[in-house]
C-alpha positions in Angstrom: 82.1 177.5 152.2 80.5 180.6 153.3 77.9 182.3 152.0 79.8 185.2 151.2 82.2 183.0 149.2 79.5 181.5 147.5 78.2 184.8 145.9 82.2 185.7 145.4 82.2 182.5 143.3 79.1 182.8 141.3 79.7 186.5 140.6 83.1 185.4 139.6 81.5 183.0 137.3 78.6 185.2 135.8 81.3 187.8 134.8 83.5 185.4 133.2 80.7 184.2 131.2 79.4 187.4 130.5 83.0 188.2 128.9 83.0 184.7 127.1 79.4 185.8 125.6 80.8 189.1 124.6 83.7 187.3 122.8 82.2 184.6 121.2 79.3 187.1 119.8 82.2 189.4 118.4 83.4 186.6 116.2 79.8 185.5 115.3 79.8 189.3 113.9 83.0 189.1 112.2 82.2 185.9 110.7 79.0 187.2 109.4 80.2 189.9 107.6 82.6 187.2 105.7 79.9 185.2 104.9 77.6 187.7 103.5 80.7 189.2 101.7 81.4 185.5 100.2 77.9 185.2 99.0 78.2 188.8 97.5 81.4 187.2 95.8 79.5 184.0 94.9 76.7 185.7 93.1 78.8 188.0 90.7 80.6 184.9 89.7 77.1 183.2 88.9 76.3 186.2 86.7 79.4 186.3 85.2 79.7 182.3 84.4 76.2 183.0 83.0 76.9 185.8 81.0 80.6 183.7 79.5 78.0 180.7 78.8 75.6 182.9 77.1 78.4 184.4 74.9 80.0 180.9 74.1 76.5 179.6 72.9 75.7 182.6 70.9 79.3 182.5 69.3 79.4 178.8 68.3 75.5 179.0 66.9 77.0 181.9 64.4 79.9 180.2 63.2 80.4 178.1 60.2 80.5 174.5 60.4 83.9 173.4 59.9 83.7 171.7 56.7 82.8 174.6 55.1 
């Protein structure tokens, strides 16, 4: 193999690569923005959980006891 070929080959190579890098960082990007979304998600359902909790407790401390 020339030398020639040899550069032909590893600039093949390098550009492939370079795409591949390009590809697999768009999906890293993507799949960020789902995460960060699903923790958005995640937190309002904590709050909200918290806040149904908080007005169960409150509810069943006001009511009578059922013998009454």
């Amino acid at each position: 193999m020339s030398l020639e070929e040899r550069v032909n080959d590893l600039e093949s190579r390098l550009a492939f690569q370079d795409d591949t890098i390009q590809s697999l960082n768009d999906v890293l990007v993507v799949q960020q923005r789902v995460v960060e979304r699903l923790q958005l998600q995640m937190a309002a359902l904590l709050r909200r959980q918290e806040e149904m909790v908080g007005q169960f407790e409150s509810s069943e401390e006001e009511a009578p006891p059922p013998h009454y």
